[in-house]
C-alpha beads as a LAMMPS data file, in Angstrom:
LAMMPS data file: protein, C-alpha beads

49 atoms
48 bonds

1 atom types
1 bond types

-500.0 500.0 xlo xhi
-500.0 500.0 ylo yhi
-500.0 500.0 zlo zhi

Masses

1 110.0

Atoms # bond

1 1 1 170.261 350.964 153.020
2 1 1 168.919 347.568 154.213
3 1 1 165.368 347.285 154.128
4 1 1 163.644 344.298 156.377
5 1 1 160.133 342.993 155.585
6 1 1 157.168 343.083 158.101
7 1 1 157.347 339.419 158.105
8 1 1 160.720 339.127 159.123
9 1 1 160.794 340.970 162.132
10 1 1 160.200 339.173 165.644
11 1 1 157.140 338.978 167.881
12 1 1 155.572 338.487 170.583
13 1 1 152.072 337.305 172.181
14 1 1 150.351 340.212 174.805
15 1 1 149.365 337.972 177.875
16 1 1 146.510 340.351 178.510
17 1 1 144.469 340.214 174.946
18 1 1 146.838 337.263 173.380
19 1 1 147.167 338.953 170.026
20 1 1 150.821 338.969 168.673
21 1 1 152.755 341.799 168.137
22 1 1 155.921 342.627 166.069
23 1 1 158.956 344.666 166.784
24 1 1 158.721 348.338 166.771
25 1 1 161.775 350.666 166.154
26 1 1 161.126 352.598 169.168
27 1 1 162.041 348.782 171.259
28 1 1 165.182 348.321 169.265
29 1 1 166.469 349.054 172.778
30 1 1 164.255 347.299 174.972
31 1 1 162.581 344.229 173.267
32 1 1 164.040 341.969 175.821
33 1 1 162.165 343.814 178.770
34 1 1 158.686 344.590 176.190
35 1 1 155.621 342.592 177.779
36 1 1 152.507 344.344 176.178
37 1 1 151.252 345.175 172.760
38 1 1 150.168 348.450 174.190
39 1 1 149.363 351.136 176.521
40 1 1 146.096 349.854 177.478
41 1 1 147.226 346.554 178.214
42 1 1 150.161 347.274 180.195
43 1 1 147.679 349.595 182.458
44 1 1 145.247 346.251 182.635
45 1 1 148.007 343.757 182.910
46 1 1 147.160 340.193 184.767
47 1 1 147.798 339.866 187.915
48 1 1 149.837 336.650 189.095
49 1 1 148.494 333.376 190.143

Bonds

1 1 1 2
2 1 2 3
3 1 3 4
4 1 4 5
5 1 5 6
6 1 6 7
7 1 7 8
8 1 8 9
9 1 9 10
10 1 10 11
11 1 11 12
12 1 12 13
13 1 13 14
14 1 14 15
15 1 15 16
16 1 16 17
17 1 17 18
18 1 18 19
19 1 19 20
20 1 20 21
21 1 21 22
22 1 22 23
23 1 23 24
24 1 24 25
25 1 25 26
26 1 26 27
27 1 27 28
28 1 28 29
29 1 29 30
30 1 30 31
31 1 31 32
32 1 32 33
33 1 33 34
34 1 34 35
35 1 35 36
36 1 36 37
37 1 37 38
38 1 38 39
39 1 39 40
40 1 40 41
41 1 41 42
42 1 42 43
43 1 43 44
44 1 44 45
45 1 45 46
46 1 46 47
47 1 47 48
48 1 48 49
């Protein structure tokens, strides 16, 4: 079994706190369409200029 480190594994920056966060296996199927580091921020997002 392959094993991939933390460090090698893409991210992202939330546009509602601006921290980065990495790929989770539970997005293996939807990174593409993943916007928010969380919950929380997806319920708060920004709304558009």
């Amino acid at each position: 079994m392959k094993h991939t480190k933390k460090t090698d594994l893409p991210s992202k920056t939330c546009p509602v706190c601006k921290r980065p966060f990495v790929w989770r296996k539970k997005w293996k199927c939807c990174w593409d369409e993943v916007k928010y580091c969380s919950e929380r921020c997806r319920r708060s997002k920004v709304a558009p200029l």
